[in-house]
Structures are given as structure tokens and as C-alpha cells.
C-alpha positions as a Markdown table, in Angstrom:
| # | Residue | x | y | z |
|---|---|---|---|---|
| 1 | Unk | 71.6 | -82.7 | 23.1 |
| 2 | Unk | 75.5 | -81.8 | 22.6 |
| 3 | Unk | 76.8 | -83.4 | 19.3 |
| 4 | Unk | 79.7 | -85.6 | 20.9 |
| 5 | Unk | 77.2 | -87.7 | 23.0 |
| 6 | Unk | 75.0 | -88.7 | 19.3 |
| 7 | Unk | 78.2 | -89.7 | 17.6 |
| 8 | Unk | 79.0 | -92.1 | 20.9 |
| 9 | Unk | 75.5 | -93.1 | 20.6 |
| 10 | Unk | 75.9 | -94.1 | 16.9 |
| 11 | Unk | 79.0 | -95.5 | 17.8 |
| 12 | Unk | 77.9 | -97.7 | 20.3 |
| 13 | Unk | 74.8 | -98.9 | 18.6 |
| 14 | Unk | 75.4 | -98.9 | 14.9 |
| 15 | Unk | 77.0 | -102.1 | 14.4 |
| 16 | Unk | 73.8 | -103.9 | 16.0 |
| 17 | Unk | 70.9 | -105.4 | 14.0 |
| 18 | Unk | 68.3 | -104.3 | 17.1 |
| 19 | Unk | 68.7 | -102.3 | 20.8 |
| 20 | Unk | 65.6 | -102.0 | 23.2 |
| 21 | Unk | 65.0 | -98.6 | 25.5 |
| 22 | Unk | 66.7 | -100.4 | 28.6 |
| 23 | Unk | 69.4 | -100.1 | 26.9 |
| 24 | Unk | 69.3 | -96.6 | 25.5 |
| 25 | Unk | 68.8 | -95.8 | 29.1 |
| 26 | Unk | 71.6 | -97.2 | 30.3 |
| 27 | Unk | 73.6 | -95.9 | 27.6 |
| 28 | Unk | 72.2 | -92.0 | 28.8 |
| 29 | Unk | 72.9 | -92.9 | 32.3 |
| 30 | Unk | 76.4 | -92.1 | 31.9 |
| 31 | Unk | 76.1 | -89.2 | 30.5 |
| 32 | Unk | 73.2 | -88.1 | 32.8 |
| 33 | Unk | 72.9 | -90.3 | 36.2 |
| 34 | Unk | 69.7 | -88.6 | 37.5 |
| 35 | Unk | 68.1 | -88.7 | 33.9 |
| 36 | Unk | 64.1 | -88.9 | 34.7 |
| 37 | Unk | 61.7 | -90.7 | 32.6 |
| 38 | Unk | 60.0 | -87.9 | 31.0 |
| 39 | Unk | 63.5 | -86.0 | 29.9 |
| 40 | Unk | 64.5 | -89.8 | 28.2 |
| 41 | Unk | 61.2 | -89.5 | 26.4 |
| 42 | Unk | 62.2 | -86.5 | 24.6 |
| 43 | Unk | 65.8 | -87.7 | 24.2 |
| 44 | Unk | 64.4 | -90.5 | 22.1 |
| 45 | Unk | 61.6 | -88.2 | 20.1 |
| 46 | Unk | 64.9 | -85.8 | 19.4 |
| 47 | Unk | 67.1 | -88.7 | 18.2 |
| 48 | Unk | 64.0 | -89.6 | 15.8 |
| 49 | Unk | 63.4 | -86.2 | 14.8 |
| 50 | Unk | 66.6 | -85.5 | 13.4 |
| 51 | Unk | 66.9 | -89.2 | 11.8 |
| 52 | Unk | 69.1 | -90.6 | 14.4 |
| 53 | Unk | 67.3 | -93.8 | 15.1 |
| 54 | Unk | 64.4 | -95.7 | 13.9 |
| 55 | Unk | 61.7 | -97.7 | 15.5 |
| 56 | Unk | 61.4 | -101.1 | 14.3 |
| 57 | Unk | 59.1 | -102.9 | 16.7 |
| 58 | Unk | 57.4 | -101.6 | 20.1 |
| 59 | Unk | 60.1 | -100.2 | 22.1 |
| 60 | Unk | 63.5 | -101.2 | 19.8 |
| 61 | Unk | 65.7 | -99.4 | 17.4 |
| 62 | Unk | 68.1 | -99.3 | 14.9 |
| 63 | Unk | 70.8 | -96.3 | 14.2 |
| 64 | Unk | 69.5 | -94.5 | 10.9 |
| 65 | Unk | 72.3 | -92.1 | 10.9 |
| 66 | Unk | 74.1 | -92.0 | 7.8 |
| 67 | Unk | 77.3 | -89.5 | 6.8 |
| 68 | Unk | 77.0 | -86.7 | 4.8 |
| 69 | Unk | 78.4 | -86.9 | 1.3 |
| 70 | Unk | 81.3 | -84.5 | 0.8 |
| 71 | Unk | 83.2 | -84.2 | -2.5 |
| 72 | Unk | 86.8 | -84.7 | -3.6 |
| 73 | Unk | 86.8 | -82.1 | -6.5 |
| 74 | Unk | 89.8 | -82.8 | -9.2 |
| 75 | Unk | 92.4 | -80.4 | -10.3 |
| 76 | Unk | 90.6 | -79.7 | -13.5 |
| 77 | Unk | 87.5 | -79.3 | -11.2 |
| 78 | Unk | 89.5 | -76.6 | -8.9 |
| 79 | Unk | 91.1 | -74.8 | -11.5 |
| 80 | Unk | 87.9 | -73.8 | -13.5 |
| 81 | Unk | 86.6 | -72.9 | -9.7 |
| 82 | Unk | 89.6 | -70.2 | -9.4 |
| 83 | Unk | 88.5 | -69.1 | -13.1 |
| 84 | Unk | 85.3 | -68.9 | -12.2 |
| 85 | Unk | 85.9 | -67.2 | -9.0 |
| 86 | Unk | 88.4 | -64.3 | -10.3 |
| 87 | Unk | 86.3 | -63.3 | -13.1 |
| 88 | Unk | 82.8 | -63.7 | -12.3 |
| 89 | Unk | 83.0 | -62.9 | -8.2 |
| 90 | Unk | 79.5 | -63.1 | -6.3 |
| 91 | Unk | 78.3 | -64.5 | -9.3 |
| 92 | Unk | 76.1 | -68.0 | -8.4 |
| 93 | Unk | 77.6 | -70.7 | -9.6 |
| 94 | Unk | 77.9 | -75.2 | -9.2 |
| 95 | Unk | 80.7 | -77.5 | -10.6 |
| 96 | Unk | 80.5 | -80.9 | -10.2 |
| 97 | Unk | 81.9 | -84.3 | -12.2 |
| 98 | Unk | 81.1 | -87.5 | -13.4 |
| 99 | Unk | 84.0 | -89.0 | -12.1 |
| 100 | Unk | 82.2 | -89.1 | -8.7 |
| 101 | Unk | 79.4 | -91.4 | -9.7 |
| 102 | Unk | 82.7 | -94.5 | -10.2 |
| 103 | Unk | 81.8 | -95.3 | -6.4 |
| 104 | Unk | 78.1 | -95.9 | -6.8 |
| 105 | Unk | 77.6 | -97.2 | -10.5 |
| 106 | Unk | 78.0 | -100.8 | -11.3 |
| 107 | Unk | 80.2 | -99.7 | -15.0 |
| 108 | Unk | 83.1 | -97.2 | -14.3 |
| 109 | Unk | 83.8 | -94.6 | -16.9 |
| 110 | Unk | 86.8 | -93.2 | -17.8 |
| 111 | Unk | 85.7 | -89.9 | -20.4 |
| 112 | Unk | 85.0 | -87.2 | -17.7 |
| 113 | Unk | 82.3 | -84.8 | -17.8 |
| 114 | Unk | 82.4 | -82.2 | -15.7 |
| 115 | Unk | 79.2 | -79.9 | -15.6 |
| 116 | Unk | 79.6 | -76.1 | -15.0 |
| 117 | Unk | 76.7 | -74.3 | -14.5 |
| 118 | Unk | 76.2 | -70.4 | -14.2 |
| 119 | Unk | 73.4 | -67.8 | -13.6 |
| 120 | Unk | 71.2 | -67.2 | -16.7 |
| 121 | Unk | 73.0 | -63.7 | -17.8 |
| 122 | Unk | 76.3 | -64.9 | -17.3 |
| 123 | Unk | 76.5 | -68.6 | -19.7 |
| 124 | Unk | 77.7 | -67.4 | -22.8 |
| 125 | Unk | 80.7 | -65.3 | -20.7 |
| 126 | Unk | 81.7 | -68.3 | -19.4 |
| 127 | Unk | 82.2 | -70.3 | -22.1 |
| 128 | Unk | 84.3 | -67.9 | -24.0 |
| 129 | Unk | 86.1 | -66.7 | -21.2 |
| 130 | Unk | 86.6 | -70.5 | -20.2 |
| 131 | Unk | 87.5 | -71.6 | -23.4 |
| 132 | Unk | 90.0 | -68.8 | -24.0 |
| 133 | Unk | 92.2 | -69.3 | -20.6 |
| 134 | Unk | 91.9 | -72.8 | -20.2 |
| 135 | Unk | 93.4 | -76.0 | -22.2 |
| 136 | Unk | 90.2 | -78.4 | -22.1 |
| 137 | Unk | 87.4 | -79.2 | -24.3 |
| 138 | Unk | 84.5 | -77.0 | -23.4 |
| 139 | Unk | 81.1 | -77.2 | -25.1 |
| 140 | Unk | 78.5 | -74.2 | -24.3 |
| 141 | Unk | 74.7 | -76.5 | -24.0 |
| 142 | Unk | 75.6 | -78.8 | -26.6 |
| 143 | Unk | 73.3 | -80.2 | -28.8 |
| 144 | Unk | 73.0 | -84.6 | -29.6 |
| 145 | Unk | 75.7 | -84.1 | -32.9 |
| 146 | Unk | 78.5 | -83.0 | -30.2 |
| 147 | Unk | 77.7 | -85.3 | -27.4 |
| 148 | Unk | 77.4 | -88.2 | -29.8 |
| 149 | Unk | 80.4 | -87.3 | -31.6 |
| 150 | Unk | 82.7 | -85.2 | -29.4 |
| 151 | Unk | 81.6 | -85.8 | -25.9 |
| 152 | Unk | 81.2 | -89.3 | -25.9 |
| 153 | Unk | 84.9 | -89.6 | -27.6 |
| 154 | Unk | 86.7 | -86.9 | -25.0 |
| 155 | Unk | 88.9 | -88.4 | -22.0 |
| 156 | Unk | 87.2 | -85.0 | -20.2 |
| 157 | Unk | 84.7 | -82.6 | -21.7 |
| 158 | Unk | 83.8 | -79.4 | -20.0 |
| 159 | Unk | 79.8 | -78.7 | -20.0 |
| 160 | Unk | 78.7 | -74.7 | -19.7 |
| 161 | Unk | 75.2 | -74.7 | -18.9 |
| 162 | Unk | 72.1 | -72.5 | -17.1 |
| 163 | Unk | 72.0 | -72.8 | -12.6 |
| 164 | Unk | 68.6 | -73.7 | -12.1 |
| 165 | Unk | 67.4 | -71.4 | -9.3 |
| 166 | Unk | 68.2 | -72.7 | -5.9 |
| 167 | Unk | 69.6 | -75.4 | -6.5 |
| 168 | Unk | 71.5 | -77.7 | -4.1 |
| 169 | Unk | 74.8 | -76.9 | -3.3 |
| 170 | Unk | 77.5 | -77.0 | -1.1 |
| 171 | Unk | 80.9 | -74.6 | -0.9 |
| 172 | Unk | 84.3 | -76.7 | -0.2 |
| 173 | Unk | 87.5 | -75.2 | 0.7 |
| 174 | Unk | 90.8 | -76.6 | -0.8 |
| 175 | Unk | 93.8 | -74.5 | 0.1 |
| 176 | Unk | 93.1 | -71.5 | -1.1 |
| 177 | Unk | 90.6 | -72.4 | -3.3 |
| 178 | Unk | 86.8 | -72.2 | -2.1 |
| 179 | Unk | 84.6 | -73.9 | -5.3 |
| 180 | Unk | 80.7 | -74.8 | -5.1 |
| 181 | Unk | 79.9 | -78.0 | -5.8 |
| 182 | Unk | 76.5 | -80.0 | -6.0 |
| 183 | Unk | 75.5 | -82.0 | -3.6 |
| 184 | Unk | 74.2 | -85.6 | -4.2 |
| 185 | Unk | 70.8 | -84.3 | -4.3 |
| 186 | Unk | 71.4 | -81.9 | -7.7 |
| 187 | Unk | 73.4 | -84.5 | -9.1 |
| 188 | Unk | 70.6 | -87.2 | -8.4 |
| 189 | Unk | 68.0 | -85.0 | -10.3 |
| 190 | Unk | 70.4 | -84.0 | -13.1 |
| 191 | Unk | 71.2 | -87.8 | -14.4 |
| 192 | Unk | 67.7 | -88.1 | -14.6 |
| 193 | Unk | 66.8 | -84.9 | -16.0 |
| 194 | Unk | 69.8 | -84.8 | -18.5 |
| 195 | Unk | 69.3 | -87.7 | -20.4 |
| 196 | Unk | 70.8 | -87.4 | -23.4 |
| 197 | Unk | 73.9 | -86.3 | -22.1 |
| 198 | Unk | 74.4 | -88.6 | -19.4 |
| 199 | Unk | 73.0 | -91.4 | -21.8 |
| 200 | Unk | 75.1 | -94.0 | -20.4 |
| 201 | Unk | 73.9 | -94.0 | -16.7 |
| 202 | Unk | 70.5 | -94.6 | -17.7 |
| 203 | Unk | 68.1 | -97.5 | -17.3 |
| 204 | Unk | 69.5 | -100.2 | -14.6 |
| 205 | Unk | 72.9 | -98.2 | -14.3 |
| 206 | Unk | 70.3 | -95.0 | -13.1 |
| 207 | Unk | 68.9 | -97.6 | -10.7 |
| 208 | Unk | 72.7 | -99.0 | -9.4 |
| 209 | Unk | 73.8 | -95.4 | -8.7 |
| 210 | Unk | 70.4 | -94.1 | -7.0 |
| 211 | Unk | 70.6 | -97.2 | -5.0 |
| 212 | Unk | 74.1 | -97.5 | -3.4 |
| 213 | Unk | 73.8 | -93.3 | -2.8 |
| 214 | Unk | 70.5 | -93.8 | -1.0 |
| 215 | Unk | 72.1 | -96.9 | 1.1 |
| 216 | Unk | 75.6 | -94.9 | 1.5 |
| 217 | Unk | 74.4 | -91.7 | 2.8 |
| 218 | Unk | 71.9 | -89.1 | 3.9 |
| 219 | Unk | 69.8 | -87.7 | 1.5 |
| 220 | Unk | 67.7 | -84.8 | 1.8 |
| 221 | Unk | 64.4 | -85.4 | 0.0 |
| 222 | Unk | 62.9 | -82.2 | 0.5 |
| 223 | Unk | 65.6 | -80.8 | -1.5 |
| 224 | Unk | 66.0 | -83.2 | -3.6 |
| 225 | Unk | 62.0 | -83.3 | -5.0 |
| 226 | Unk | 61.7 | -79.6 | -4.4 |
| 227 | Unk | 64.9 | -79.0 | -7.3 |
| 228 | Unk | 63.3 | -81.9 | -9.2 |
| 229 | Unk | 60.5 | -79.8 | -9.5 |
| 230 | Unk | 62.0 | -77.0 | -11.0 |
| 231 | Unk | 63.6 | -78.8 | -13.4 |
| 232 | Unk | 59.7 | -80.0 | -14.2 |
| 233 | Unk | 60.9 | -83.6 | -13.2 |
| 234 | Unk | 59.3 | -84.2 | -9.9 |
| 235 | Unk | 56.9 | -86.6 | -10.4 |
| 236 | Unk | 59.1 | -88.8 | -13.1 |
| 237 | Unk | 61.3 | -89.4 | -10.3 |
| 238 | Unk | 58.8 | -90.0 | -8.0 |
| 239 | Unk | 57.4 | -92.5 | -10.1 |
| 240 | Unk | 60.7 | -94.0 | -11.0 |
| 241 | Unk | 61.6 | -94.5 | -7.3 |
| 242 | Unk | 58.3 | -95.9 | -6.5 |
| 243 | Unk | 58.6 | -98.3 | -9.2 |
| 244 | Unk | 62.6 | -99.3 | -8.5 |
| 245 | Unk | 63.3 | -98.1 | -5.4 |
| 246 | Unk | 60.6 | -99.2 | -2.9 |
| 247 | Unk | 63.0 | -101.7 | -0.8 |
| 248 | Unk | 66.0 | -99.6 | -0.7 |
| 249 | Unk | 63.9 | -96.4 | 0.5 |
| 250 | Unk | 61.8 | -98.1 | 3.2 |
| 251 | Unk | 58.7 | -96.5 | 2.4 |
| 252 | Unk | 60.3 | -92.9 | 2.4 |
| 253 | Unk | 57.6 | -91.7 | -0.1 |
| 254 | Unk | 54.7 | -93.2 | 1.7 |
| 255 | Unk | 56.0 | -91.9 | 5.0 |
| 256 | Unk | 57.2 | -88.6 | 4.6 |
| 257 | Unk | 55.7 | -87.5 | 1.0 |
């Protein structure tokens, strides 16, 4: 089904609590006049399929479809990308900042962390190669003494620490600059997993954020519980969604997982 017609369908129908499958078939008609009853039965299994539309009762829907998250990385954010980029080329790599959370948390913050993470072998050459070209505060895996005490006390901190294999990411191109950034996903997981140095989105704050992303936008939770995994966090985060999230996820645990 080509692209343009889904977005007019999720035009036309998202601002309604409720359509039936007359009217999805009327809606199709335009597009396809001599549209048979078996083709519109596959039409609405491949709007389901890919998360389109919902069913909420025999034979009515509701638009599912929600936007992909995309990032607005920071000067600061960019110019450790262009670092990163000229000195450790086809090296894997994910920036991202905490400045992005001030849209879903219910406190905003103004100290800045932004987390920079780097393959295994290559951790300790960033930092010093970071810390000697660039004016910020940058802390290689810092321990509680420096979070508590540094950290905590910075306007914007600059965090070196290990890639976790396969983790989700996401490349952006500004000007010239291309930087890889995590997706909602990775950065779901890592306030969870990262406790101590994201102390102060914890507890109800954890639940505001995962909340308002979850309502806002798509999630993949494949991706999400397969990097939670990795990080040996998969089923604290199961558990921790089951136990705050149930409304806001509709039974996407019991559904799909």
C-alpha cells in the first residue's frame, strides 16, 4: 500500500474516538473504485500488521499510528560528533543528552549530561583525546565520589563510557555533520539501567518520562527488551512496566511478549 494513502488515512481518522469498516471502505473507494471485498480484507490485516490501526470492538477501529521520535542534537552534542568522527572514523559509536528527557519528565533539569559511548577498545582514547581538544567537563566511567560531587554540580558534564553491542541507534545529518544518536529505546533502558548516574529521574520521575514517551510516540519493544537484555536488565523492566505501566501500555506485554 503506497505510503501517501496511510498518512491520508491517519489523517482522516486520527482525530476520531471510533470508525467502523463502512467507513474504511468508503475511505479506500477513492483511492481504488473497484476495490473487492477480499483485497479490503488484506488492506485492513496490512494496516494492523504494521500498527496502523487497532480493533476495539467487532468491526471498529482506532488510528494506533504514532511518529517516530527524532532528535534535535545540541552544539555541544555536534561538536564532539565531528571529534568523534575525524579521529575515530568507522569506529561504532552513540551520543545522546539529558536535555531531551525536559519534554517528557514532570521536573526539568538544567545540569546537562550528555552520554558518549564508544566500542570497548576504543574508551580510554576518547576520553583523553576528548578531553584534550575540547573545553567541557568530561569524566571517563565515573565512579559515585564524581557524580555526587562534580556531576551533580556541572551546568554540562560529558560521560565517556563502553557501546553495549547493538545497541539502538539512529544516524542524523546536520549540515555537514552526520552524528549517531540513541534512539528512545537505548535511552529508555539506560535511565533504568544507570541508576546512580541518572539518580534524579528515578522512582515516579522514571514512571512520568516512560509514560509520556510511550503515549507520544512509537516504540519498538523488540528492541527495546532485546538491549535491555544485554545490559542484564530485561526482566526489571519488565516487571517495572507491569507494575506502573499497565494502563498506559494497553496490555503490550500480555499481547505481544
Amino acid at each position: 500500500m503506497p505510503r501517501i494513502i496511510e498518512n491520508r488515512l491517519i489523517d482522516n481518522f486520527k482525530g476520531r474516538d471510533s470508525f467502523d469498516r463502512s467507513e474504511l471502505y468508503e475511505f479506500y473507494l477513492d483511492f481504488e473504485p473497484d476495490l473487492k471485498e477480499s483485497t479490503f480484507s488484506w488492506r485492513i490485516y496490512d494496516l494492523k500488521k504494521k500498527d496502523i490501526i487497532k480493533t476495539i470492538g467487532r468491526g471498529r477501529y482506532v488510528i494506533s499510528y504514532k511518529p517516530k521520535y527524532k532528535a534535535n542534537p545540541s552544539e555541544n552534542i555536534l561538536k564532539i560528533a565531528r571529534k568523534v568522527n575525524d579521529q575515530f572514523e568507522d569506529i561504532d559509536y552513540c551520543i545522546w543528552e539529558t536535555q531531551w528527557l525536559n519534554q517528557f519528565s514532570r521536573h526539568q533539569t538544567f545540569n546537562k549530561i550528555i552520554l558518549v559511548e564508544i566500542e570497548r577498545e576504543f574508551v580510554d582514547s576518547l576520553y583523553y583525546y576528548l578531553n584534550d581538544n575540547l573545553r567541557m567537563d568530561i569524566y571517563l566511567k565515573p565512579d559515585e565520589k564524581d557524580i555526587q560531587f562534580y556531576i551533580s554540580e556541572s551546568d554540562t558534564s560529558v560521560v565517556i563510557q563502553r557501546l553495549v553491542t547493538r545497541a539502538p541507534k539512529s544516524k542524523l545529518k546536520v549540515g555537514k555533520t552526520s552524528v549517531f544518536v540513541a534512539t528512545l529505546e537505548k535511552i529508555m533502558v539506560d535511565l533504568f539501567a544507570e541508576e546512580r548516574l541518572f539518580h534524579f529521574y528515578q522512582g515516579s520521575e522514571m514512571t512520568h518520562i516512560y509514560e509520556n514517551i510511550i503515549k507520544a510516540y512509537s516504540i519498538n519493544f523488540t528492541k527495546l527488551f532485546s538491549y535491555a537484555k544485554r545490559r542484564k536488565k530485561e526482566q526489571e523492566i519488565k516487571q517495572f512496566m507491569s507494575s506502573h505501566l499497565l494502563n498506559t501500555l494497553d496490555n503490550i506485554l500480555n499481547d505481544r511478549y
